[in-house]
PyMOL Python script that loads the backbone (N, CA, C, O; Angstrom):
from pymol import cmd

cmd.read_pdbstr("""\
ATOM      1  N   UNK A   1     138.840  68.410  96.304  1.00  0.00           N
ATOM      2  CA  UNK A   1     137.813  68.139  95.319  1.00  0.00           C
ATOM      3  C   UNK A   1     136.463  68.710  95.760  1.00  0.00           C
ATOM      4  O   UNK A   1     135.629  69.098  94.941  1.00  0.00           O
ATOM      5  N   UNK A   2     136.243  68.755  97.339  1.00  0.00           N
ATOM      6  CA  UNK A   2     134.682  68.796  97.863  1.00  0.00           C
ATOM      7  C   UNK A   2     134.839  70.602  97.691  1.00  0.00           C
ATOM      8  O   UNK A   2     133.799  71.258  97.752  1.00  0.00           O
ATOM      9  N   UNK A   3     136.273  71.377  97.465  1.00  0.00           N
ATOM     10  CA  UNK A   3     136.296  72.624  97.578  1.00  0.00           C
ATOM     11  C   UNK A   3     135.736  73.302  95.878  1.00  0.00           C
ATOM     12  O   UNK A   3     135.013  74.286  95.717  1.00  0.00           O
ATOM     13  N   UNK A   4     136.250  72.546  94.942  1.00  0.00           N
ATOM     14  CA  UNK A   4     135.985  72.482  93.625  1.00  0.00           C
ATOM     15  C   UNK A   4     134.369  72.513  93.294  1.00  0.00           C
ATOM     16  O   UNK A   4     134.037  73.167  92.306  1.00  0.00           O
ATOM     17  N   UNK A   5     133.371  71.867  94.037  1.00  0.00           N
ATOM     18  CA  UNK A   5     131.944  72.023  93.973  1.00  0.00           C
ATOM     19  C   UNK A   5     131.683  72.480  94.041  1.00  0.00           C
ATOM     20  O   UNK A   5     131.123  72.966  93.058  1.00  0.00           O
ATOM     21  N   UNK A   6     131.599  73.286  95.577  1.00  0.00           N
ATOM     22  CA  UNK A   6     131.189  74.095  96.062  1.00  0.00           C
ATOM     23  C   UNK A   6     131.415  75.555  95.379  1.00  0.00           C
ATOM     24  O   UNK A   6     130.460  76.332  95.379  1.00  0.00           O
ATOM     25  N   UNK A   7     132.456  75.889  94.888  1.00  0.00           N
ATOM     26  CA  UNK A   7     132.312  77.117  93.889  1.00  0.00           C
ATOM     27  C   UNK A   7     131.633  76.938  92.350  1.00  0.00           C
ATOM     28  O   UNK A   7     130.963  77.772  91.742  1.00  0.00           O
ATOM     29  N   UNK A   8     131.911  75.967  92.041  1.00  0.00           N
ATOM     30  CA  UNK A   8     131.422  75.531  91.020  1.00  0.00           C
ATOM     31  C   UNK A   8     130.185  75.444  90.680  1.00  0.00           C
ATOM     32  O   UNK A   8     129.740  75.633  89.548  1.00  0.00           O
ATOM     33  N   UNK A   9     129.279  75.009  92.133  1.00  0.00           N
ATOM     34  CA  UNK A   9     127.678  75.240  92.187  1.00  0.00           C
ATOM     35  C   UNK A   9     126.977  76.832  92.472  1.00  0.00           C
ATOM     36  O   UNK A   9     126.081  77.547  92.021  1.00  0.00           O
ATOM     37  N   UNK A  10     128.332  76.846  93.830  1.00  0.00           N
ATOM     38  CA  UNK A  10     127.698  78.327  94.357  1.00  0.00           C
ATOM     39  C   UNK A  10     127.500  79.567  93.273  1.00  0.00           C
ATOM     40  O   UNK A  10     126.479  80.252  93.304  1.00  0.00           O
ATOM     41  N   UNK A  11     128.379  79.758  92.478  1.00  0.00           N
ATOM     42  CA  UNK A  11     128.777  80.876  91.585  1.00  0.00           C
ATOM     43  C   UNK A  11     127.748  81.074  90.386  1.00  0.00           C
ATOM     44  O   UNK A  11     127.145  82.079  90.008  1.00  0.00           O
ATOM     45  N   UNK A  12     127.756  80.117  90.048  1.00  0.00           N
ATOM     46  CA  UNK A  12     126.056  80.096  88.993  1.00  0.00           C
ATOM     47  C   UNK A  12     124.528  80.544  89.493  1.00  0.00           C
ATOM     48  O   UNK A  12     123.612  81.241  89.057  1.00  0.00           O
ATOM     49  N   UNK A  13     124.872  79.516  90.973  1.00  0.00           N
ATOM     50  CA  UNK A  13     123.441  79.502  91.361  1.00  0.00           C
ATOM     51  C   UNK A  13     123.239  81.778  91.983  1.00  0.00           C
ATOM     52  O   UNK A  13     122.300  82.570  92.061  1.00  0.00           O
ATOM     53  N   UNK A  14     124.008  81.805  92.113  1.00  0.00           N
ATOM     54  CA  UNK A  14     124.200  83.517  93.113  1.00  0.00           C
ATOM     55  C   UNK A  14     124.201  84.480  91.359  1.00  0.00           C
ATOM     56  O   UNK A  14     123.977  85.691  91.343  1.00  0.00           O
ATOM     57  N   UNK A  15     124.417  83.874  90.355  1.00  0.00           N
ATOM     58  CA  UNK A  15     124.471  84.794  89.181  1.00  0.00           C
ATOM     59  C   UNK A  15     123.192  84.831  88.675  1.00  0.00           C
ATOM     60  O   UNK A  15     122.437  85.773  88.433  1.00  0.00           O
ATOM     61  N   UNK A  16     123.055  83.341  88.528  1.00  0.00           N
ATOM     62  CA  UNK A  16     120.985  82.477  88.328  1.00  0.00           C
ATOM     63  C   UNK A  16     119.660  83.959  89.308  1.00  0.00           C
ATOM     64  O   UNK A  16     118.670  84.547  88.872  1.00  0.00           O
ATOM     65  N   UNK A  17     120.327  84.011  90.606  1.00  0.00           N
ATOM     66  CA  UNK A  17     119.519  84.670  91.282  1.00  0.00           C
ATOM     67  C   UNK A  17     119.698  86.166  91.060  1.00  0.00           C
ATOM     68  O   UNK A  17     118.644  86.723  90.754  1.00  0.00           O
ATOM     69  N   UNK A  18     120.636  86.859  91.128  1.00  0.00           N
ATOM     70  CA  UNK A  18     120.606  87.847  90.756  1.00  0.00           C
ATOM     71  C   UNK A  18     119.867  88.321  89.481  1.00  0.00           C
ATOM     72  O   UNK A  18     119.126  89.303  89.521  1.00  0.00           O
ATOM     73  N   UNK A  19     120.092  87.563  88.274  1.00  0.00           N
ATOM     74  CA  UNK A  19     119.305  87.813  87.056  1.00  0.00           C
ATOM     75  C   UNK A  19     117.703  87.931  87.247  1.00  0.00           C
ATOM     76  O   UNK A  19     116.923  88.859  87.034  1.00  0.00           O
ATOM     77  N   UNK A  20     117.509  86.478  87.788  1.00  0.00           N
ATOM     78  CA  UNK A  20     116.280  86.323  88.049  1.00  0.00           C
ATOM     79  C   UNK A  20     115.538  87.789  89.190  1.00  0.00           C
ATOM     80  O   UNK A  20     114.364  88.122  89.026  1.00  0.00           O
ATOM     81  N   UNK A  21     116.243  88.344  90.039  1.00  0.00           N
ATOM     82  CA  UNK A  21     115.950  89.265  90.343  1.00  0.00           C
ATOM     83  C   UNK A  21     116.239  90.492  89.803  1.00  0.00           C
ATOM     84  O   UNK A  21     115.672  91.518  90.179  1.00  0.00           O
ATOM     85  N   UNK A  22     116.993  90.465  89.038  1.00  0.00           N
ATOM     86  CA  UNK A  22     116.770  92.008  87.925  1.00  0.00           C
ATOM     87  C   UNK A  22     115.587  91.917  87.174  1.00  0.00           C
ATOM     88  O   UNK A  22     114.843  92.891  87.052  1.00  0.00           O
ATOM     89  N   UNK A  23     115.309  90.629  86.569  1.00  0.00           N
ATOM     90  CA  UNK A  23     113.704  90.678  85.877  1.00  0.00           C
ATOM     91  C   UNK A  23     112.437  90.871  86.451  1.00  0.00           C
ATOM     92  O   UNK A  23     111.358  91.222  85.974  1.00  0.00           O
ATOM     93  N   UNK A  24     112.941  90.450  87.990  1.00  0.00           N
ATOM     94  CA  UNK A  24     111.485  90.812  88.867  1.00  0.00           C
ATOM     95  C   UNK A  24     111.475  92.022  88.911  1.00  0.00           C
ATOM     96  O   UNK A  24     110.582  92.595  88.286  1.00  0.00           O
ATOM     97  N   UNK A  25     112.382  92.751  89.602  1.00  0.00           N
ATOM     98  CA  UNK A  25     112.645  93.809  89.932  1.00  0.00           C
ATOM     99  C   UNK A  25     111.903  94.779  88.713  1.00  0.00           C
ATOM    100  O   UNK A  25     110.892  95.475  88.812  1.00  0.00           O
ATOM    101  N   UNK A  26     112.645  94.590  87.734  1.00  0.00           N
ATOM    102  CA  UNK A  26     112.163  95.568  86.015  1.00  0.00           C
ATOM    103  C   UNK A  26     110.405  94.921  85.829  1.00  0.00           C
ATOM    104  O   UNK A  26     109.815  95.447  84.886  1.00  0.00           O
ATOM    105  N   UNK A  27     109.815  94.168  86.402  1.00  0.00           N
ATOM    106  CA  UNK A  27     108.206  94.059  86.529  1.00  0.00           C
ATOM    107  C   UNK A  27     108.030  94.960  87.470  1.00  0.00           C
ATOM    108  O   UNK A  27     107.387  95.990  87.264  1.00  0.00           O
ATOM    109  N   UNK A  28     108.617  94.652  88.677  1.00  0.00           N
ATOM    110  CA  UNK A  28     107.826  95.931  89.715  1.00  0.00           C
ATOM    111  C   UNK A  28     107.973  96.533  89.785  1.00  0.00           C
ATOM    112  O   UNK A  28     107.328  97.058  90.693  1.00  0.00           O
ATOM    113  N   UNK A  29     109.107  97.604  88.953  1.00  0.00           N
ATOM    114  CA  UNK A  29     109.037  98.889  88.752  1.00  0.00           C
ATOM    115  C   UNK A  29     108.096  99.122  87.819  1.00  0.00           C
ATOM    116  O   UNK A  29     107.260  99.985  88.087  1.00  0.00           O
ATOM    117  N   UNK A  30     108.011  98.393  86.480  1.00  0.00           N
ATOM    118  CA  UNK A  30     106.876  98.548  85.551  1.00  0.00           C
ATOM    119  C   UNK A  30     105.572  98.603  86.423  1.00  0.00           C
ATOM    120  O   UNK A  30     104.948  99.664  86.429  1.00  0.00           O
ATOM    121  N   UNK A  31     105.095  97.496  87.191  1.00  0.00           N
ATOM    122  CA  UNK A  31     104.336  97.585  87.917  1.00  0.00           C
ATOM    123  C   UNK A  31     103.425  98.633  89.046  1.00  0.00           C
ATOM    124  O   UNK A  31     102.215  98.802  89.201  1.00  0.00           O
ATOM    125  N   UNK A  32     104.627  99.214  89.717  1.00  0.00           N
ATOM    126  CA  UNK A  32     103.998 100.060  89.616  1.00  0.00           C
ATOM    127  C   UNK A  32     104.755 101.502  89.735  1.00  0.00           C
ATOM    128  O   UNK A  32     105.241 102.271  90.564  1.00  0.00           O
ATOM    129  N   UNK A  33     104.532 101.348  88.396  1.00  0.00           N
ATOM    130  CA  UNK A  33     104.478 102.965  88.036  1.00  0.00           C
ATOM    131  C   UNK A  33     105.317 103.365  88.244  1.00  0.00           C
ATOM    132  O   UNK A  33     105.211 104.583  88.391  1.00  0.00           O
ATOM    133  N   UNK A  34     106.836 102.778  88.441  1.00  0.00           N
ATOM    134  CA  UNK A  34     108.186 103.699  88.576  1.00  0.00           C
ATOM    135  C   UNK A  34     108.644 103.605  90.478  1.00  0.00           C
ATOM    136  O   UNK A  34     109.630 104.262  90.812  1.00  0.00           O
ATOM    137  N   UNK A  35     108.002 102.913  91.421  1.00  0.00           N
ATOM    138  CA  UNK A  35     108.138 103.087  92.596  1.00  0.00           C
ATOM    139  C   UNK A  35     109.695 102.694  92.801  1.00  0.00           C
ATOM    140  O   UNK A  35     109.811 101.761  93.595  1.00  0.00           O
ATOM    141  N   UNK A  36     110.792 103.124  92.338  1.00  0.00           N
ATOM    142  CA  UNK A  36     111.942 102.680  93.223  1.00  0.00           C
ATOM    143  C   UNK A  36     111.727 102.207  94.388  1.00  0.00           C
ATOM    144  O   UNK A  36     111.904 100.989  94.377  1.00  0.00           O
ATOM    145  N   UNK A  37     111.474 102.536  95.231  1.00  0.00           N
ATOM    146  CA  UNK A  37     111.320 101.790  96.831  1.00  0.00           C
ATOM    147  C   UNK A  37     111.123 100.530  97.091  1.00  0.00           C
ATOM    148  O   UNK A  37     111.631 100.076  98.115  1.00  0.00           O
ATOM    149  N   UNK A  38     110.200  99.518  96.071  1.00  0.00           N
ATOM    150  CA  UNK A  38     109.371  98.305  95.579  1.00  0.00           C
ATOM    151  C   UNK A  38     110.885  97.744  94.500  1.00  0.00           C
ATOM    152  O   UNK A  38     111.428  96.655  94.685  1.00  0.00           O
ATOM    153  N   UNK A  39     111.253  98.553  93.628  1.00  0.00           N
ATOM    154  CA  UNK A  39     112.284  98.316  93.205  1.00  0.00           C
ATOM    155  C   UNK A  39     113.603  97.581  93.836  1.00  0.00           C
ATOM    156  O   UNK A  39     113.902  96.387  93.867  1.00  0.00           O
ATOM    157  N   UNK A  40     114.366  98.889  94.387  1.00  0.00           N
ATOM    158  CA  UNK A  40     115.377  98.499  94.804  1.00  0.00           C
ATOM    159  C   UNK A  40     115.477  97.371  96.157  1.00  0.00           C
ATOM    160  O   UNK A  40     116.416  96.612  96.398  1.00  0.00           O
ATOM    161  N   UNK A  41     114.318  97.518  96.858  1.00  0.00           N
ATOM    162  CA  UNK A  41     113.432  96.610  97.934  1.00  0.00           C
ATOM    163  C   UNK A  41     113.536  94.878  97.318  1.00  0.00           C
ATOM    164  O   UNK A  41     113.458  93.863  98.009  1.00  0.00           O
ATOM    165  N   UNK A  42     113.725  94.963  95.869  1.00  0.00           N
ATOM    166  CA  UNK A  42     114.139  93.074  95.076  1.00  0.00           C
ATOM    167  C   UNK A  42     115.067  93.450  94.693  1.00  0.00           C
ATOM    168  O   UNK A  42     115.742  92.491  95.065  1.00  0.00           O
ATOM    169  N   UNK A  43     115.988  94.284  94.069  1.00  0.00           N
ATOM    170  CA  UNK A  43     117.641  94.504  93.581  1.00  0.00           C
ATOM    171  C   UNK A  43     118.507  94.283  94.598  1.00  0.00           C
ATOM    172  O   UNK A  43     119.321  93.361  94.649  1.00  0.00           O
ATOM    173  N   UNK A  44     118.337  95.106  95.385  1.00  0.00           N
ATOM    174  CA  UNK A  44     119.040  94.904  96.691  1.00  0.00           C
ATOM    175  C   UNK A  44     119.470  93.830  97.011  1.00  0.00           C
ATOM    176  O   UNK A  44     120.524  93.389  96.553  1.00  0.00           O
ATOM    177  N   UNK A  45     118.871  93.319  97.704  1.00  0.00           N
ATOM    178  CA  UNK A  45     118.909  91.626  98.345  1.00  0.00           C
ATOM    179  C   UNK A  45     119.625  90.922  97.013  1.00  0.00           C
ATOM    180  O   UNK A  45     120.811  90.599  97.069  1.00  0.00           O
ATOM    181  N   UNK A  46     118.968  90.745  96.022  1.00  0.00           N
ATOM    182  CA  UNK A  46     119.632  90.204  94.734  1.00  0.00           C
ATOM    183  C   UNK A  46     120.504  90.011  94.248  1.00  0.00           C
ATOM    184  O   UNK A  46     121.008  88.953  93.873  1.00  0.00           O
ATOM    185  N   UNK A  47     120.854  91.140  94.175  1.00  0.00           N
ATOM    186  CA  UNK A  47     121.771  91.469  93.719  1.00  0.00           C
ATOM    187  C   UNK A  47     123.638  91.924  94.365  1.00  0.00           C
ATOM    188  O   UNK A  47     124.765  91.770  93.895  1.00  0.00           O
ATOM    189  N   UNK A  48     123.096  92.494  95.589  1.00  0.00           N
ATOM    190  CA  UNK A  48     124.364  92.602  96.300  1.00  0.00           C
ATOM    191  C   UNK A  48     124.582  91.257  97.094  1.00  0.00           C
ATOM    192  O   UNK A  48     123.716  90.386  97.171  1.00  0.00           O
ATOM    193  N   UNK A  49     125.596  91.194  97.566  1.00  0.00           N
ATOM    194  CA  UNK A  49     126.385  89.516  98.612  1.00  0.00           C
ATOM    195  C   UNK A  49     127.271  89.138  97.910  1.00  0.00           C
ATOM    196  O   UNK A  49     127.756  89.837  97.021  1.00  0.00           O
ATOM    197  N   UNK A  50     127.721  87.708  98.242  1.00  0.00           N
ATOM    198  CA  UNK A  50     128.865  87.434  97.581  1.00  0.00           C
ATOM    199  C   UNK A  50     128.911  86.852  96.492  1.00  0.00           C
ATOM    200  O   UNK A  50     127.872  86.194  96.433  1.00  0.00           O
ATOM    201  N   UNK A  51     129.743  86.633  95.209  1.00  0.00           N
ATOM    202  CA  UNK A  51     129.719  85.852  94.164  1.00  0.00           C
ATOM    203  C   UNK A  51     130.852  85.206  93.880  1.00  0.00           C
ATOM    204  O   UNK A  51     130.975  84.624  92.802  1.00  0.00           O
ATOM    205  N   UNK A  52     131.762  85.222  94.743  1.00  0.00           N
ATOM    206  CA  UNK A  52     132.978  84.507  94.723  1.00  0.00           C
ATOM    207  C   UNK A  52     133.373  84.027  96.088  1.00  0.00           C
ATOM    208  O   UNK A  52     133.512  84.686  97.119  1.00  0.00           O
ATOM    209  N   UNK A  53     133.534  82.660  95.868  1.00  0.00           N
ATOM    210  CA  UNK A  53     133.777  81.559  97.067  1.00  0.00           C
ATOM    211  C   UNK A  53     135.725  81.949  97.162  1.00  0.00           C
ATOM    212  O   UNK A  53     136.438  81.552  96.240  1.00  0.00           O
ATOM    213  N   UNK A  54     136.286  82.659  98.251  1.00  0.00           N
ATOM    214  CA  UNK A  54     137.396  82.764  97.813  1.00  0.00           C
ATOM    215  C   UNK A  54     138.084  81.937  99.029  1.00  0.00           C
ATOM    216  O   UNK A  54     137.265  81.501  99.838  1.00  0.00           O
ATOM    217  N   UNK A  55     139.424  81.650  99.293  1.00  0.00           N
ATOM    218  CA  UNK A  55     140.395  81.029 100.092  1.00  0.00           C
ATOM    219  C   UNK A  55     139.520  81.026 101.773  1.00  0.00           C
ATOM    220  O   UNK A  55     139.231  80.030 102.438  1.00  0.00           O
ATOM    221  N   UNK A  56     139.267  82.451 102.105  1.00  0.00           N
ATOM    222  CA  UNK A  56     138.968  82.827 103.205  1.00  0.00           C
ATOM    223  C   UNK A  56     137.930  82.027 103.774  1.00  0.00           C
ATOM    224  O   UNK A  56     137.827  81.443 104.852  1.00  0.00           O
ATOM    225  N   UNK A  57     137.030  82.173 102.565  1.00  0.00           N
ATOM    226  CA  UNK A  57     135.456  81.890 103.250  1.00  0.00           C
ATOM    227  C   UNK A  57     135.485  80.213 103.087  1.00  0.00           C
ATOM    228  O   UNK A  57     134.542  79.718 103.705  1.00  0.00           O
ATOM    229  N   UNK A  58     136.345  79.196 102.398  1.00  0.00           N
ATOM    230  CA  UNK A  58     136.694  77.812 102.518  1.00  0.00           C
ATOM    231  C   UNK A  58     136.995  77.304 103.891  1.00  0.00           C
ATOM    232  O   UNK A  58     136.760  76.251 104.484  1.00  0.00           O
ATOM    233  N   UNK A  59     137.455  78.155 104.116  1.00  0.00           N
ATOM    234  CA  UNK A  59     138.676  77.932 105.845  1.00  0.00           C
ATOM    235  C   UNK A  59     137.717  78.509 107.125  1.00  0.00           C
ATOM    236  O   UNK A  59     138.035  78.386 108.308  1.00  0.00           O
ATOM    237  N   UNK A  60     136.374  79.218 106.598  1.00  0.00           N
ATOM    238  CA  UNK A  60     135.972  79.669 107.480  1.00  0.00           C
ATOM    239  C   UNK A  60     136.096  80.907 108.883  1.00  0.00           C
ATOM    240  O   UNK A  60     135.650  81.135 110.007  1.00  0.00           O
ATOM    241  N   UNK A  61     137.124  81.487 107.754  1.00  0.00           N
ATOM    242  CA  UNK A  61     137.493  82.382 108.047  1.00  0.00           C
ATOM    243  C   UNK A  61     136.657  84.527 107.721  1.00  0.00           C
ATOM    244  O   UNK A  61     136.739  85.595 108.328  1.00  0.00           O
ATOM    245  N   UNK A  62     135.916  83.984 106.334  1.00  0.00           N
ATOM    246  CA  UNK A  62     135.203  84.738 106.470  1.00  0.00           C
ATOM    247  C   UNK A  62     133.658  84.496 105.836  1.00  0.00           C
ATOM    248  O   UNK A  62     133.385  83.444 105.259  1.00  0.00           O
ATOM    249  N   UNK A  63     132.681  85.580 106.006  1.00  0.00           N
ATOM    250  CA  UNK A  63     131.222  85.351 106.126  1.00  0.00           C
ATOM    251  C   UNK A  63     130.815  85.123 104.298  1.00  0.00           C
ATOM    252  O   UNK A  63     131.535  85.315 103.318  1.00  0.00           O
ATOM    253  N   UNK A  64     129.490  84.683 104.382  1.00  0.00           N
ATOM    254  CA  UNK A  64     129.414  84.406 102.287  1.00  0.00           C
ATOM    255  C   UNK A  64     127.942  84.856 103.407  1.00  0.00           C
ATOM    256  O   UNK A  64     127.515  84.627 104.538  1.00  0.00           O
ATOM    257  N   UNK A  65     127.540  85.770 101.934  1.00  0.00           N
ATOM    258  CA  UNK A  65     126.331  86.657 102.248  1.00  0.00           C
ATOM    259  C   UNK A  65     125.546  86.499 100.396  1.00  0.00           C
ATOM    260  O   UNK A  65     125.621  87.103  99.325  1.00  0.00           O
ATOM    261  N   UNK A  66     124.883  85.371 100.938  1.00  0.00           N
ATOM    262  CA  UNK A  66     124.086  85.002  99.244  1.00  0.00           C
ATOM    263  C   UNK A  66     123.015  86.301  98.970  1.00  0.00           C
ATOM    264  O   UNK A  66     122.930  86.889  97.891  1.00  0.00           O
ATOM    265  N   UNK A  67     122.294  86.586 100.072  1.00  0.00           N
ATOM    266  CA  UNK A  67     121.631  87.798  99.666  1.00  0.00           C
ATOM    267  C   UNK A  67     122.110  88.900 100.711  1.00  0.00           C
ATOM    268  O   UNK A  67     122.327  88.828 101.921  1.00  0.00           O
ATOM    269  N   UNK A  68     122.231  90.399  99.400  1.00  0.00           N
ATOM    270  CA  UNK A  68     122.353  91.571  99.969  1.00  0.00           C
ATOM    271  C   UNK A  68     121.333  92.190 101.110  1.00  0.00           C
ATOM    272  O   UNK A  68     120.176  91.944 101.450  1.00  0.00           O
ATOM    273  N   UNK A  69     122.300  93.071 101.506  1.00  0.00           N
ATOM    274  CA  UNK A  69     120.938  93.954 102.390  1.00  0.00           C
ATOM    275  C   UNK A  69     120.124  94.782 101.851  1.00  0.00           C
ATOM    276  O   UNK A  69     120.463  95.668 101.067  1.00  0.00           O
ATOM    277  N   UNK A  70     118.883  94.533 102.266  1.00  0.00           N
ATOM    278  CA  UNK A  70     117.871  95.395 101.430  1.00  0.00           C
ATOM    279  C   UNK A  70     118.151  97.400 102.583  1.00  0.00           C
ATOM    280  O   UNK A  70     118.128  97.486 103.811  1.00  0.00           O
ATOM    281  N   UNK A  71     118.324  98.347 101.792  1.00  0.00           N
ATOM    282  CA  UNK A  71     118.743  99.547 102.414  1.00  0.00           C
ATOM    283  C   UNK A  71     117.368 100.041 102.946  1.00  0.00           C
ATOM    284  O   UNK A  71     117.293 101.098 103.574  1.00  0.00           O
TER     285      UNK A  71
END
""", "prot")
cmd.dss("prot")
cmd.show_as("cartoon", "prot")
cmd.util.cbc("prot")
cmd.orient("prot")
């Protein structure tokens, strides 16, 4: 049951953030002036990591990476 939450919370909240960082992201490129670098610098992180709690990462067997690496 305690495994049932935990995806159940995690999976929204990691979709919640990503969105929320595509809208920042589409300001600070507006912002300024087209800078990809400032851009992908909030997509990144945002947007890449994990979004699915699967068998592995329950058992502790493998890593959950809520935010991507910024390149």
């Amino acid at each position: 049951m305690k495994k049932i939450k935990i995806i159940s919370v995690y999976s929204p909240l990691k979709v919640s953030y990503s969105l929320l960082g595509m809208v920042v992201g589409g300001i600070a490129y507006g912002l300024t002036l087209g800078n990809n670098h400032v851009t992908m610098g909030i997509l990144n992180p945002s947007c890449r990591g994990t979004y699915v709690i699967t068998p592995k990462i329950l058992t502790a067997e493998g890593p959950v990476y809520f935010a991507g690496k910024a390149d």
